[in-house]
C-alpha positions as CSV (number, residue, x, y, z in Angstrom):
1,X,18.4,-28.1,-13.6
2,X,15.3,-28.7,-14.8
3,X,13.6,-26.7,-17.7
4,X,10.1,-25.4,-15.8
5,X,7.1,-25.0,-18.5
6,X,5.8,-21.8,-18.8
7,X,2.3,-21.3,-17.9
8,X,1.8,-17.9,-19.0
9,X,-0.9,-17.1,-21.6
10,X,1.3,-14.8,-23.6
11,X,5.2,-15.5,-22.6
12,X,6.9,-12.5,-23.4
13,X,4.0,-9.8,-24.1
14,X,5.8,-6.1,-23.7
15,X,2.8,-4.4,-21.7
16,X,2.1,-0.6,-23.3
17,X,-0.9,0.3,-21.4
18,X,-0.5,-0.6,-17.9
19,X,3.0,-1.1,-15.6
20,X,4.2,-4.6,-14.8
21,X,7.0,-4.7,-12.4
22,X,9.0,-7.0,-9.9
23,X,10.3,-5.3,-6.6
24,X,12.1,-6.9,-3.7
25,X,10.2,-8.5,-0.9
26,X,11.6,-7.4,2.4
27,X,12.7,-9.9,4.8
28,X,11.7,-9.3,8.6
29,X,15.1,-7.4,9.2
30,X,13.7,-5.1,6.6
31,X,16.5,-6.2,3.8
32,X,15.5,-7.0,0.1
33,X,15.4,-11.3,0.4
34,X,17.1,-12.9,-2.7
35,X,15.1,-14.2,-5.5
36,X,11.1,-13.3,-4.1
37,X,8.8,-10.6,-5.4
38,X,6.2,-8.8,-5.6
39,X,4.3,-7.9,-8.6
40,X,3.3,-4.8,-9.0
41,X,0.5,-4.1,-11.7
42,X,0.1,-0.4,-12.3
43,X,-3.0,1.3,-13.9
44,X,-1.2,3.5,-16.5
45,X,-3.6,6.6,-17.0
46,X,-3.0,9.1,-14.8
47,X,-4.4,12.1,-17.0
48,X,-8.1,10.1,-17.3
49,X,-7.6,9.7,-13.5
50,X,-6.4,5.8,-14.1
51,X,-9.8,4.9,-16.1
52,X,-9.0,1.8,-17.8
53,X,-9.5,1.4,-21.5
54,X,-10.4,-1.7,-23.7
55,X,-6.9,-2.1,-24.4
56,X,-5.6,-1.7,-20.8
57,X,-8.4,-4.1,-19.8
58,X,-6.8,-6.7,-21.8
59,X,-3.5,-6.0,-20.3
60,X,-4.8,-6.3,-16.9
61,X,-5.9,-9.5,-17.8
62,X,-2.5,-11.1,-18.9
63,X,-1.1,-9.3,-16.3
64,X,-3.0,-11.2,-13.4
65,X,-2.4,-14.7,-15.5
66,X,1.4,-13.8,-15.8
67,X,1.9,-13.2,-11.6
68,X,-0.5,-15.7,-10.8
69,X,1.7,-18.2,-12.7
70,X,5.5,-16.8,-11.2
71,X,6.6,-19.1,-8.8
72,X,8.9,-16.1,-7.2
73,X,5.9,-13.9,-6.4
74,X,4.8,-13.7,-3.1
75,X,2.1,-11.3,-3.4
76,X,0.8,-9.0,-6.4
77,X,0.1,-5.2,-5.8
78,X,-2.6,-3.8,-7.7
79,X,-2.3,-0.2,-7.7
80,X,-1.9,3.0,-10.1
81,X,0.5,5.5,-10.9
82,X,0.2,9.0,-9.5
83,X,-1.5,10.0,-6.0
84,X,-4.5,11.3,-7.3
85,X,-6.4,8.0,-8.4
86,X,-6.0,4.8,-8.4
87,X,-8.9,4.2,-10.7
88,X,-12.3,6.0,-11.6
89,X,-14.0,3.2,-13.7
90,X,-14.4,2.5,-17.5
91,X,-12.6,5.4,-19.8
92,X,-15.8,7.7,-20.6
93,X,-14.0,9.0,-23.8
94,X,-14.9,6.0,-24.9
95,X,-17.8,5.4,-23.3
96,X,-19.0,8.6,-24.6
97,X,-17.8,8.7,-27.9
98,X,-17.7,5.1,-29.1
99,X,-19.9,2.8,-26.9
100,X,-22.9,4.9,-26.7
101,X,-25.9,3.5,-29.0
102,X,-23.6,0.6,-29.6
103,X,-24.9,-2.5,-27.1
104,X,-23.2,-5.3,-29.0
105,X,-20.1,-3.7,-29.0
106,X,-20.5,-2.8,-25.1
107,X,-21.2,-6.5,-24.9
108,X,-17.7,-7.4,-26.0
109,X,-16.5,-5.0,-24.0
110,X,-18.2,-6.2,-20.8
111,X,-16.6,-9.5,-21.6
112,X,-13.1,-8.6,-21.0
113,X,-14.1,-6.5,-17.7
114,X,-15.9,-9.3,-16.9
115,X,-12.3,-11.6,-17.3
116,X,-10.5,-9.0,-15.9
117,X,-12.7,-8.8,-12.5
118,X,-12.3,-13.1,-12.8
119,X,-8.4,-12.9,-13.2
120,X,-8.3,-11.0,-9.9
121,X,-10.7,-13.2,-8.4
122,X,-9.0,-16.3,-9.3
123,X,-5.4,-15.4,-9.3
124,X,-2.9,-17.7,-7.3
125,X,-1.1,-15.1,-4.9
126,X,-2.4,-12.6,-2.5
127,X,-3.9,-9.2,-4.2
128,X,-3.1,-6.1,-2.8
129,X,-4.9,-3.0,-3.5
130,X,-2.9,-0.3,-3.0
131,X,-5.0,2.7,-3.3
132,X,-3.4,5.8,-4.0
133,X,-6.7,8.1,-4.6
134,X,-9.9,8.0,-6.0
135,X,-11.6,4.3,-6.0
136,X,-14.4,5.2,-7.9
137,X,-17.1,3.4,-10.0
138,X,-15.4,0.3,-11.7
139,X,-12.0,1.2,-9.5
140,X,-14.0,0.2,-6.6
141,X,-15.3,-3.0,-7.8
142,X,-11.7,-3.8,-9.2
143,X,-10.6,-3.3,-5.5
144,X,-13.0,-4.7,-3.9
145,X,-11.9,-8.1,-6.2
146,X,-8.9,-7.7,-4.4
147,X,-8.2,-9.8,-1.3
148,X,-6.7,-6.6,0.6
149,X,-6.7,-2.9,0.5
150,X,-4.7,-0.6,2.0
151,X,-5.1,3.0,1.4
152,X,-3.8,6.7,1.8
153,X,-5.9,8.7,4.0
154,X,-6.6,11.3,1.3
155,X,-8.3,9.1,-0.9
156,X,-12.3,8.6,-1.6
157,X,-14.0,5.5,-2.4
158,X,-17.7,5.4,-3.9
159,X,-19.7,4.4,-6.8
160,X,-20.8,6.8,-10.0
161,X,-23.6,4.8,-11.5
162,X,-27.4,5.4,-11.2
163,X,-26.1,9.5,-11.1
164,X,-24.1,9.1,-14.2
165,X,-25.9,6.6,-16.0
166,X,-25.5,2.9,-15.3
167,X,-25.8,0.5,-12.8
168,X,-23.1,-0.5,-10.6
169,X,-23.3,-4.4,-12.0
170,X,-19.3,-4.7,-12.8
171,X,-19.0,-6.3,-9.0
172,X,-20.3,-3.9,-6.6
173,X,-23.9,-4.9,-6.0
174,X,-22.1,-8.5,-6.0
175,X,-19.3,-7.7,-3.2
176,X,-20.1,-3.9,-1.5
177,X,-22.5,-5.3,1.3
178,X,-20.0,-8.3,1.7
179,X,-17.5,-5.4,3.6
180,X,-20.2,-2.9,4.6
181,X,-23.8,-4.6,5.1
182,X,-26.9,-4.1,3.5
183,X,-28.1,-0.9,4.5
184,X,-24.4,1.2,3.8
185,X,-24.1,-0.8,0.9
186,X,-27.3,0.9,-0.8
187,X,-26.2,3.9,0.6
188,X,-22.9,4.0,-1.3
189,X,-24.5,2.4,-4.7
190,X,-27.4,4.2,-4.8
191,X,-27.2,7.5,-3.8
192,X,-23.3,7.5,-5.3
193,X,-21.8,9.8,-2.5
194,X,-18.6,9.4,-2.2
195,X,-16.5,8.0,1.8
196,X,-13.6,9.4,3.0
197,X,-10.7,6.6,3.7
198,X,-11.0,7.1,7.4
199,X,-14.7,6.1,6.9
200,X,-14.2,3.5,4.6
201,X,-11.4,2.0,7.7
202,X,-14.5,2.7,9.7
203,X,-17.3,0.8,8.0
204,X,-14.8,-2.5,7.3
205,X,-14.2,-1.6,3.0
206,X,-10.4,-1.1,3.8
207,X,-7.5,-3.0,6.2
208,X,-5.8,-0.2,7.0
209,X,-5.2,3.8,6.1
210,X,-1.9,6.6,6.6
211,X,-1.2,10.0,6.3
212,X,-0.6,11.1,2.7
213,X,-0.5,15.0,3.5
214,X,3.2,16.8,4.8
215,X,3.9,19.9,5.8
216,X,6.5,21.5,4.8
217,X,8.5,20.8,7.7
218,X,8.2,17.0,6.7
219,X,5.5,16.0,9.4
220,X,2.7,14.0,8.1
221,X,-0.8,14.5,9.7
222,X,-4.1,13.1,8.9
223,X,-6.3,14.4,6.0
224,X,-7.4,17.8,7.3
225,X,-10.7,18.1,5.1
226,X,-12.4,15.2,7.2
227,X,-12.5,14.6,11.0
228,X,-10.7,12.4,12.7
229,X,-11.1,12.8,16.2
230,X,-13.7,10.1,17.6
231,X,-16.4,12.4,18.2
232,X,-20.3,11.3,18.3
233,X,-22.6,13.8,15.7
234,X,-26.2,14.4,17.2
235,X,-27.1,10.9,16.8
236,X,-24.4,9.4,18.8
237,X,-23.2,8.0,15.7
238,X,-19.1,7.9,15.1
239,X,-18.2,11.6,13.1
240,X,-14.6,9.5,12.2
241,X,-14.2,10.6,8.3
242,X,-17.2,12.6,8.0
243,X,-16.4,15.6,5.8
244,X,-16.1,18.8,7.5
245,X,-18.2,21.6,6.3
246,X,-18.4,25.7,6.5
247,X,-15.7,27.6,8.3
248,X,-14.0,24.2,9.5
249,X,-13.4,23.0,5.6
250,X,-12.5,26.3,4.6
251,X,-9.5,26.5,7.3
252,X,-9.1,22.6,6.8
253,X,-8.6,23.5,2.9
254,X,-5.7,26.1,3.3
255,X,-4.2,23.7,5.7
256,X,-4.5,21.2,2.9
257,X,-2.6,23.7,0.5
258,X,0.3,24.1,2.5
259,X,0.6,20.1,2.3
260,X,2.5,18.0,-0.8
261,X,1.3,14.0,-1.2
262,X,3.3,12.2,-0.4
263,X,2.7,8.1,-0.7
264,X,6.1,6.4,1.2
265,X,4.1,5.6,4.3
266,X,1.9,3.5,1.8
267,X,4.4,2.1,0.3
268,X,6.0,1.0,3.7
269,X,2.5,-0.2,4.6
270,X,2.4,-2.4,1.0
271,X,5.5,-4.1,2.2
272,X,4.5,-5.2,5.4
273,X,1.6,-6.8,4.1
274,X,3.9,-8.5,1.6
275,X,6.7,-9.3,4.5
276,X,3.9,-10.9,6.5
277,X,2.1,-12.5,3.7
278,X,5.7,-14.1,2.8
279,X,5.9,-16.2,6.2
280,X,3.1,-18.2,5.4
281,X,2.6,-21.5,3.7
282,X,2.2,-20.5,0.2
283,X,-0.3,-23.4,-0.6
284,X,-2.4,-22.6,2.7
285,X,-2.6,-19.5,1.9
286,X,-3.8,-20.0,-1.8
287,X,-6.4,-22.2,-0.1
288,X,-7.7,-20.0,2.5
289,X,-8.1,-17.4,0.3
290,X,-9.5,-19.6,-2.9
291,X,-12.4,-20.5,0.1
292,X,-12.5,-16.9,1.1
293,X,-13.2,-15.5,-2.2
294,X,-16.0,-18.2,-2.7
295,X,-18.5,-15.7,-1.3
296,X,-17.6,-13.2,-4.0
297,X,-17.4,-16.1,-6.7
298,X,-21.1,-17.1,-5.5
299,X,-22.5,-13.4,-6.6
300,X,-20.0,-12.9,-9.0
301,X,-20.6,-16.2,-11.2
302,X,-24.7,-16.2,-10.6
303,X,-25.0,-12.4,-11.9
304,X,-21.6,-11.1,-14.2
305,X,-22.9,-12.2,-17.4
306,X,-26.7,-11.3,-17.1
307,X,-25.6,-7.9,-15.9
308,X,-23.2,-8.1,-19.2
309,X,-26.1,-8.0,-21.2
310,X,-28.3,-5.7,-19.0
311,X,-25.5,-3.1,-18.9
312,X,-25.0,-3.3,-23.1
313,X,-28.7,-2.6,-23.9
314,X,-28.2,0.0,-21.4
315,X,-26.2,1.7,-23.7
316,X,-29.2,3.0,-25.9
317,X,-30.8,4.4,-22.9
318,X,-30.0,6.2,-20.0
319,X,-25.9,5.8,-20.7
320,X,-27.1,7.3,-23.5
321,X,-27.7,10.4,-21.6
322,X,-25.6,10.1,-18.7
323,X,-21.6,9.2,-19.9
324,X,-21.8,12.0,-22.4
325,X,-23.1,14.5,-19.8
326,X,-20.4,13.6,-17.8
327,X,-17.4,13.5,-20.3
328,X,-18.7,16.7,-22.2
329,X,-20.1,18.5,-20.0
330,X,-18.4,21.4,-17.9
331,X,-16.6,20.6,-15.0
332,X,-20.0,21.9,-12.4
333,X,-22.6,20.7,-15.6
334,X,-22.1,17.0,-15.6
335,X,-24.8,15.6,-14.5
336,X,-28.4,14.9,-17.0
337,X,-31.8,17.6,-16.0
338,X,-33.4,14.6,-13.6
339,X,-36.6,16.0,-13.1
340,X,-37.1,16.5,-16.7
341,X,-36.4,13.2,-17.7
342,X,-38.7,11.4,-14.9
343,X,-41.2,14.3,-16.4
344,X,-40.9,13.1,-19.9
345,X,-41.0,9.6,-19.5
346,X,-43.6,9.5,-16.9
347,X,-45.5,11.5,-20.5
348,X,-44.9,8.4,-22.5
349,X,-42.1,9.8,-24.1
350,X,-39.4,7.8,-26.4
351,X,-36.1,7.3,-24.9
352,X,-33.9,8.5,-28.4
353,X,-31.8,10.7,-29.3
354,X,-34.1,13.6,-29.3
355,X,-35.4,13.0,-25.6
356,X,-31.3,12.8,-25.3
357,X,-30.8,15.9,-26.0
358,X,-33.3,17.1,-24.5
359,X,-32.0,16.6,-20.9
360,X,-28.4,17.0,-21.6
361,X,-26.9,20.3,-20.1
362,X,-26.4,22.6,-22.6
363,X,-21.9,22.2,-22.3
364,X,-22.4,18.4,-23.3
365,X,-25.0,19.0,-25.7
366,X,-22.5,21.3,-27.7
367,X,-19.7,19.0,-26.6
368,X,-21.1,16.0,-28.3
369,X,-22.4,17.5,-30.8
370,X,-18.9,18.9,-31.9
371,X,-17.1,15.3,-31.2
372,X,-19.8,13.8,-33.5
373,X,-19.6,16.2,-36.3
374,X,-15.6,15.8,-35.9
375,X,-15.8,12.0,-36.4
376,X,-18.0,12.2,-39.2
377,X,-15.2,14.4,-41.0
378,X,-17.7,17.7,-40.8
379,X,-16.6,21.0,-39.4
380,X,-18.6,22.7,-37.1
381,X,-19.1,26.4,-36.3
């Protein structure tokens, strides 16, 4: 038999940050078929909510390379473990803590995101996003790299930026209004409020959506905190995925209690994107999707490394201001004082540390100051 070379960029790397594992392809008679898989490449922080760090980055990277190379893979899964996110973005501990005021070092940072969002874009086999919560921010331009998402109902899919400091330049000004259009598209990365699944099946983002929440009894049903009858609001626009509100949330909520999470219809759906991708030529495929994904490649190549830099000076303004209000502030304080900062600005004022601090809420201002004082080896009171 011949020796086959190996293609990989690091043969052999033991992966501590993320999951990278092989699982049986299902045949159409729904039995494991001998010698397939399908990669699955897990995002490995469930406490941060699955917010990738600079070393998981890197993983992510060699991970793609490494399936895109196997010649047993049939299709690779990009997913997370838990059932609460599948990813939230860039790790804001270290945003927060080490990035902040440091643009050069954001700049080598942005370089492996960049590669990573490329790897996805350019891998060989299929790419599956299988979301299992929270797309958020970075998560959802990492999905949207993907070639197909499927998704539990329960999850949310938006964008975090201009609210929390940043702009969303990692992908989704590049690919959102590819799914959506124009006018949702600024919508969602603008204004940074977040769609339910069923909307986000609505409005094209997603393939296809199940149940997540079961009773006790073991009957699934539909996320209860957003409708999902086909009803018209006042508009005659589609209500599908709207969040409820008042007395209707609060009964939909202790429904929602009485529920567990439960991801096997997900994983079901996963496979029968992978049993279907499975009879199809493999080199057709590659093709169709390598011309497919040109219309991402197009935005993606013309703007990832000018945004690179934009993002990196960035980091001495307004992320500044906004990653550490969000990672120190309190869990209903995470968010800068708004109208003070236009205020101060529109004055003439510096954007420094002092204007900084000025407009942080007072939890992250204590927060930050603490974690600074800590890391320069200084107690604090």
């Amino acid at each position: 038999m011949t020796q086959l070379i190996n293609h990989e960029l690091v043969a052999g790397l033991q992966f501590r940050h993320i999951g990278y594992e092989e699982k049986p392809v299902k045949g159409r008679d729904g039995q494991p078929v001998a010698g397939l898989t399908q990669v699955w490449i897990s995002l490995n922080n469930e406490k941060q909510l699955n917010s990738y760090t600079t070393e998981a980055v890197k993983e992510v990277i060699l991970a793609f390379r490494r399936a895109s190379a196997d010649r047993y893979c049939v299709a690779v899964v990009f997913t997370a473990v838990g059932n609460k996110a599948f990813c939230t973005g860039g790790n804001t501990a270290e945003y927060a803590s080490y990035y902040s005021n440091r643009p050069l070092e954001y700049a080598q940072y942005m370089r492996l995101f960049n590669d990573m969002v490329t790897s996805i874009l350019i891998c060989d086999k299929p790419v599956i996003c299988r979301v299992n919560g929270m797309r958020i921010g970075g998560g959802q331009e990492i999905g949207m790299a993907c070639d197909f998402s499927v998704s539990g109902d329960h999850a949310r899919f938006g964008q975090a930026g201009p609210v929390h400091g940043s702009a969303p330049d990692g992908g989704s000004t590049d690919f959102l209004h590819l799914y959506v259009g124009y006018s949702k598209a600024a919508e969602s990365l603008v204004l940074c409020e977040p769609m339910s699944a069923h909307k986000a099946l609505r409005l094209g983002l997603v393939n296809d959506i199940v149940p997540t929440h079961k009773l006790p009894d073991g009957t699934f049903i539909a996320n209860p905190l957003v409708t999902t009858d086909r009803e018209l609001d006042a508009y005659g626009r589609p209500a599908l995925g709207e969040s409820k509100t008042g007395a209707a949330l609060a009964e939909a909520k202790a429904l929602a209690a009485t529920c567990t999470v439960d991801l096997s219809q997900l994983d079901a759906l996963v496979d029968t994107y992978v049993t279907k991708l499975m009879y199809t030529f493999p080199d057709c495929t590659r093709k169709t999707l390598e011309s497919l994904r040109k219309k991402k490649l197009e935005h993606w190549y013309a703007n990832s490394e000018t945004n690179r830099s934009w993002l990196a000076l960035n980091m001495n303004t307004e992320a500044a201001a906004g990653f550490p209000a969000f990672h120190y502030g309190d869990r209903n304080e995470r968010e800068i004082d708004f109208v003070l900062l236009r205020q101060r600005l529109a004055e003439g004022a510096r954007f420094d540390a002092a204007l900084v601090q000025e407009v942080l809420p007072p939890s992250a201002r204590r927060g930050m100051d603490a974690d600074r004082a800590a890391q320069d080896g200084h107690a604090v009171a």
